[in-house]
N, C-alpha and C positions, 0 to 999 in steps of 0.2 A: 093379616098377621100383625101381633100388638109392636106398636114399636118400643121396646125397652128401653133403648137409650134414652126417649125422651124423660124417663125418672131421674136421669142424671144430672147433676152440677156441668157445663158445662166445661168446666177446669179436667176435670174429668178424663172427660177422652183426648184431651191434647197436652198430660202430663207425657212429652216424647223430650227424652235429651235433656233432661232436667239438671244433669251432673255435667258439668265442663272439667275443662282436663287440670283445672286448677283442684280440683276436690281432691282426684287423686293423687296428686304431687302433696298436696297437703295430708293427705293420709298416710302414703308411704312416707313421708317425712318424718310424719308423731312415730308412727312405727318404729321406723329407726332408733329413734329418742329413747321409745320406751324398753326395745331389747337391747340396745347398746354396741354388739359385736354379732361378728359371724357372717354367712352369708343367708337369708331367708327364701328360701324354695317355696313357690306355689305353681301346682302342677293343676294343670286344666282341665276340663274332662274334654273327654271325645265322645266321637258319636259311640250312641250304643245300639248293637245291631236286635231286633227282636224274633225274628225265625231265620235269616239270612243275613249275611254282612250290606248288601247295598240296602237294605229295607231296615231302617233305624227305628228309634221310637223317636217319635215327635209329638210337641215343638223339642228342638236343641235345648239343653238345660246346663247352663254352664255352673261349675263348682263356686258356692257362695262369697268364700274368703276371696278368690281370685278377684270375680266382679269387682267385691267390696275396693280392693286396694289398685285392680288393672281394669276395672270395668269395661271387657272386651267379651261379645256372645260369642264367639268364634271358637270351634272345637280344635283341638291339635297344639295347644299353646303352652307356654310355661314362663313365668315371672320369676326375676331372680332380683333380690335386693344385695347388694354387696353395703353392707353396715360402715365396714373399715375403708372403703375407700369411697365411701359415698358414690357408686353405682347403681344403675338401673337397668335391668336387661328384659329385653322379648325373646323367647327365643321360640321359632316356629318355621315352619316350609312353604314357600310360596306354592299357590298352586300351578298347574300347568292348562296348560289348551283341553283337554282330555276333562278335565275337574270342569273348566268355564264351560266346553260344550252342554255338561247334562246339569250343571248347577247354576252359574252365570260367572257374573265375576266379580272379584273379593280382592279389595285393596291387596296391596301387598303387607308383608310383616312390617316393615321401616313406616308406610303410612299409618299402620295400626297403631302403631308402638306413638309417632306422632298425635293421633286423639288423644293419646293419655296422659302425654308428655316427658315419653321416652325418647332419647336420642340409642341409644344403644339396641344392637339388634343382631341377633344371630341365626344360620341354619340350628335346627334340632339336634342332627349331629356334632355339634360343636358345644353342646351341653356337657358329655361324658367327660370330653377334657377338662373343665371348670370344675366341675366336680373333684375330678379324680388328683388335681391339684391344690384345691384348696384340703382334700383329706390328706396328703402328704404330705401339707405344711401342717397338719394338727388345727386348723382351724374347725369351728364348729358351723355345722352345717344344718341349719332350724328346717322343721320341717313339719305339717300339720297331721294330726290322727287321717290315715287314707279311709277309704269308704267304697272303693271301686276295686274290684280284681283288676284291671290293667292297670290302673295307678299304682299298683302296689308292685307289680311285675316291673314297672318304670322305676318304681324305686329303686328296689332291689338292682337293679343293673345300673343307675346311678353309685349308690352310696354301700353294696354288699349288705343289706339289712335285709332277712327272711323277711316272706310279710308273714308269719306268725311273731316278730319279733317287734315291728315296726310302731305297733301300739304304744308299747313302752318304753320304744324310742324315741315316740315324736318330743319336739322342744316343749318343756311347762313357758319357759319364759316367754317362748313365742303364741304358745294357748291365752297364758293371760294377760298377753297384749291387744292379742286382738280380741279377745271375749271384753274385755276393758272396752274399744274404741266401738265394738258394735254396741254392745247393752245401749247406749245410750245414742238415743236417733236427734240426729239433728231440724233444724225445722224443717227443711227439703223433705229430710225421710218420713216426718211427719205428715206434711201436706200427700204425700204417695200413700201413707197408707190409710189416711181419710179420706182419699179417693180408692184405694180397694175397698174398703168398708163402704162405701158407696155403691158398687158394683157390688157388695156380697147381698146390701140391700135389694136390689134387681131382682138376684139368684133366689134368695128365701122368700120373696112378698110372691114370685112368680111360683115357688113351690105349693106356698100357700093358696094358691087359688086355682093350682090344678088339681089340690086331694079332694077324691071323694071316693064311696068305693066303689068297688070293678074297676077303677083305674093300677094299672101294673106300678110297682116301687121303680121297677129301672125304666119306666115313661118318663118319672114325673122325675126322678135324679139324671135321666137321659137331657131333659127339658135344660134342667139347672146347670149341668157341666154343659150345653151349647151357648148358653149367658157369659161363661166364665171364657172360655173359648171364642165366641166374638168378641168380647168389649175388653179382654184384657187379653195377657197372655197365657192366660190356661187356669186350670185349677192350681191351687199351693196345695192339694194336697188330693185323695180319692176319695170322692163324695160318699159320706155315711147317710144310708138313707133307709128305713127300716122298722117296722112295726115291730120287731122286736129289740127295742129300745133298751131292754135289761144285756145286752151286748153294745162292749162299749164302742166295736169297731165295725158295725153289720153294714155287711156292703148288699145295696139292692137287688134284686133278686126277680125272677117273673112272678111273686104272687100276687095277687089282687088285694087292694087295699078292704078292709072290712072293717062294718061299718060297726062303729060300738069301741073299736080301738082305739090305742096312742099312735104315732109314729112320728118318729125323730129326722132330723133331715138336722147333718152334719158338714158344712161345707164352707167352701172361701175360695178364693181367686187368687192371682199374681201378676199386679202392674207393678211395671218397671222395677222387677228384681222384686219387690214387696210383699207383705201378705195379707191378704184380710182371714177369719176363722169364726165363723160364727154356729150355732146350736137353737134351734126352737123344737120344740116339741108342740103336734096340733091332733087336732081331735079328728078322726078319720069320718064323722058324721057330722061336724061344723060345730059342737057343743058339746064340753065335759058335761060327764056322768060329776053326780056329787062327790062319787069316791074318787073319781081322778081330780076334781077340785080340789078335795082335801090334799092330797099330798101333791100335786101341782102348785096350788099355794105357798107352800112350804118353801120349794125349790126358788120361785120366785121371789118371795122375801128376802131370802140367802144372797141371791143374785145381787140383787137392790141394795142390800147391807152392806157388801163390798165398795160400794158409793164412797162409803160414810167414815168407814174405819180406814180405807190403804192409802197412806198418803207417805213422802219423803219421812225417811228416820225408823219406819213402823217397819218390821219383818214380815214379810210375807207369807212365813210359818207361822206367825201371829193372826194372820187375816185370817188364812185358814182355818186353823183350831175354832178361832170367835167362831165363824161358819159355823163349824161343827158342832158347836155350844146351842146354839137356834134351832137346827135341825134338831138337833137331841130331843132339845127342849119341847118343840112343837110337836115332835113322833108322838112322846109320853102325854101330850095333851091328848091324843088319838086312841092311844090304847098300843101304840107296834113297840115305844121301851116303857123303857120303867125304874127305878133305885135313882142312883145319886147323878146328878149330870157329870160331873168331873171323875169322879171314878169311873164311868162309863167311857169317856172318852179317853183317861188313861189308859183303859183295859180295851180300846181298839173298838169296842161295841159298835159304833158308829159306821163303821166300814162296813157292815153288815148293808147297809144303804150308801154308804158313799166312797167304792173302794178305788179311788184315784184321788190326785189332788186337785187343788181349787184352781190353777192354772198351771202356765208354761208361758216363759219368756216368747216373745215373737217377734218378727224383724223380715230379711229377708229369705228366714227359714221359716218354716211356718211354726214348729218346735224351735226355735232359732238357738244353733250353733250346738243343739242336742249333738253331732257328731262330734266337737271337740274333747265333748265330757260332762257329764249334766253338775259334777261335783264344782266344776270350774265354771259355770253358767250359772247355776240355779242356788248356788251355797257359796258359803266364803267361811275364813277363819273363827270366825265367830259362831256363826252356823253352819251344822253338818245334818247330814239326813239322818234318818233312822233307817234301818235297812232292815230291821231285824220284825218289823209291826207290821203287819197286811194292812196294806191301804196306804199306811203313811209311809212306809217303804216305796210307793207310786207316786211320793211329794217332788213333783220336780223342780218347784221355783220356792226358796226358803228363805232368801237372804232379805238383807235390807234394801230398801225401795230409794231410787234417787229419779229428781227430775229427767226425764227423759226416757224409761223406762218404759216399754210396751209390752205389756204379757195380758191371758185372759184372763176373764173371771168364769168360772163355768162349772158351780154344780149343781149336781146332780141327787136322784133317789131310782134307784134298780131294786126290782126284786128279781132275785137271781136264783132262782129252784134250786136246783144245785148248791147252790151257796145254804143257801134255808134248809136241805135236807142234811149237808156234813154239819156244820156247825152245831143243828139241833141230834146228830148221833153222839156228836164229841163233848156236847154238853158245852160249849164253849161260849162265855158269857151269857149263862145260860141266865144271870140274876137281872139282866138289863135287857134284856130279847123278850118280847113277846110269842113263842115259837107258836101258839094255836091261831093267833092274828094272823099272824105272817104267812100261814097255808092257805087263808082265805086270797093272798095276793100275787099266790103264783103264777097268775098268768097276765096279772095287770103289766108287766113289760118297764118300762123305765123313762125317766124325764130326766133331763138337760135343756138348761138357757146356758148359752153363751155371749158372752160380748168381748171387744178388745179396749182393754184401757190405757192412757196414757195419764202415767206419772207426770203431776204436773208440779211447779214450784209451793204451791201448798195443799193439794190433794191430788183428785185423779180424776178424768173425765173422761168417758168414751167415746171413742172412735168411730168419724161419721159420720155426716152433717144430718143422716135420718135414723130413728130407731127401726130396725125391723119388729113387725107387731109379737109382740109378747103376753103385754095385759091381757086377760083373759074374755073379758068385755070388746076389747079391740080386736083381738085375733078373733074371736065366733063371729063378730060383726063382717071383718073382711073376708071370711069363709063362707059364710053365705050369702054373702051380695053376687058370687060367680057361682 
């Protein structure tokens, strides 16, 4: 059996406890600073059961915001900041004899709360009175957008808030506090997630050397998630793996890879809370056809130009559109558009081939903090989304770029039947579409590169001490040496 790990940095696998309890004392502290009052709730996840309650999903997956400011894996917990009098609480149930029999044993709350640099600590039950007195006195009680049916049940019996309600009650000023202290990764979070990029390395170079065809999609994606599974803590997310590439989210399947196709292979890891996310598309017989060169080309340029243009001050709806301006440009070299480049991509034309955006913030989410609101993530005052335009309505990261920043670069060209048969009924940018082109492309499927960059203090550079192979020269090369 190959050993995988040996492709690694050695830093690598001994990135364990990188965070001391001074990180979070100083996080909860900015925090403070920056919401001012109130008391700030973060409620933990718990186990989640998958066909019966003792039988959970695993690994344990604790709620991001929590880690970020109590960095505690432990399910059952709830952090409580008290703003105005400058407190800090655990509040959780020790376990009993019965729990250490079938699990082992597990500090108590008071030593927990110690790791992080809690003194303060309480049973669970002694939650609802804190609550239910700080709501008498009128004070305000922050709280993040929930994402869990029992969180939300928790709420509600905390604070009287429906969870159909609770959306639009979470705190803003608490959202864009901590959407403020995550966006920008420090060098610790840095170094983590150049070593999950590292490990996402392993995951793709190993996919790439298992395709050929008669080989199954969920062998070779089976392969990939046991990489992310050993050497880290799991995937950051459910491996996209899929000859049919023109789906942006194809999860692998038992067919047999054939040989003459695309297939995509969409995936990443998660060390130490972190994310890697990367995208290659490879040739299922070890060598592009001309016609998937030509528009594989394409994709890859796009990729590479992200290099050149995202740096601090530049909007990253700016990065985009540029993308979209090359693509354009290079379709109509080909014959698939055609008319004016700029009114084309006014008029959305573009989406027709690239209907998501150029990336998404990344962190310890792998969409990072997509659950608090992509408006408060991915945009700011100056920039708003478009909602209203297919494709750019899918622009999830728009704002402006500062050091520290980690989002991907990752597009793409789909041909979408579907897509190619409404739009050519509705006539719909009918003057920049190619539609008799485009029926020749039905079945060619879809291409995606991804990478992860970091905003640097005067550009941006990817994430990773190794490239997984992309060039096209390099990737046939590696493909058929196994």
């Amino acid at each position: 059996m190959r050993n995988f790990a040996s492709n690694l940095n050695k830093e690598t696998i001994f990135l364990i406890n990188m965070f001391g309890k001074e990180t979070y004392i100083r996080r909860r502290s900015e925090l403070k600073r920056l919401v001012g009052s109130g008391l700030l709730l973060f409620i933990g996840n718990n186990e989640s059961p998958a066909n019966y309650p003792a039988n959970s999903y695993a690994p344990f997956r604790q709620d991001s915001s929590f880690l970020y400011y109590f960095g505690l894996h432990h399910d059952g917990l709830v952090g409580l900041i008290d703003v105005d009098n400058d407190e800090e609480w655990l509040f959780g149930d020790d376990i009993d004899i019965e729990d250490i029999v079938w699990m082992g044993y597990v500090p108590s709350i008071a030593d927990l709360a110690a790791e992080v640099g809690i003194t303060k600590t309480a049973p669970m039950s002694e939650l609802s009175s804190v609550c239910s007195r700080a709501l008498a006195a009128n004070r305000k009680v922050h709280f993040l957008p929930p994402y869990r049916h029992d969180t939300k049940i928790q709420l509600m019996d905390l604070l009287g808030i429906h969870p159909s309600k609770q959306k639009e009650a979470a705190s803003l000023p608490l959202i864009q506090a901590v959407v403020k202290m995550r966006a920008t990764k420090d060098v610790q979070e840095i170094a983590i997630i150049d070593a999950a990029c590292d490990i996402g390395y392993v995951m793709h170079t190993t996919a790439q050397m298992l395709i050929k065809p008669g080989v199954t999609e969920r062998f070779v994606a089976g392969q990939v998630d046991g990489i992310a599974r050993s050497l880290s803590q799991g995937n950051s997310f459910g491996t996209i793996f899929s000859q049919h590439g023109e789906i942006m989210h194809g999860s692998p399947s038992d067919a047999k890879l054939e040989a003459g196709r695309l297939v995509i292979c969409d995936a990443g890891c998660e060390l130490e809370d972190y994310c890697s996310d990367h995208t290659r598309t490879m040739p299922v017989s070890c060598k592009f056809t001309q016609k998937q060169l030509e528009i594989y080309s394409i994709v890859e340029a796009c990729h590479d130009y992200v290099l050149e243009v995202a740096k601090p001050g530049v909007k990253y709806q700016d990065v985009h559109f540029a993308v979209c301006r090359m693509m354009t440009d290079r379709l109509k070299e080909i014959g698939l558009m055609k008319g004016d480049t700029e009114e084309a991509i006014r008029a959305g034309a573009h989406a027709m081939f690239l209907p998501h955006g150029l990336g998404h913030m990344m962190g310890m989410d792998v969409h990072d903090m997509e659950g608090l609101g992509q408006i408060y993530v991915g945009f700011d005052d100056e920039t708003r989304p478009n909602l209203e335009q297919f494709g750019t309505n899918c622009l999830r990261m728009g704002r402006k770029l500062e050091p520290g920043f980690v989002l991907t670069d990752e597009p793409g060209i789909y041909f979408i039947p579907h897509l190619i048969d409404l739009w050519r009924k509705e006539g719909h940018c009918k003057e920049f579409l190619n539609f008799d082109l485009l029926e020749t492309y039905k079945d060619f499927g879809g291409i995606r590169i991804e990478d992860d960059i970091l905003i640097t203090n005067d550009g941006c550079r990817f994430l990773g001490s190794k490239r997984i192979p992309y060039h096209p020269t390099e990737l046939e090369e590696l493909m058929s040496n196994n």
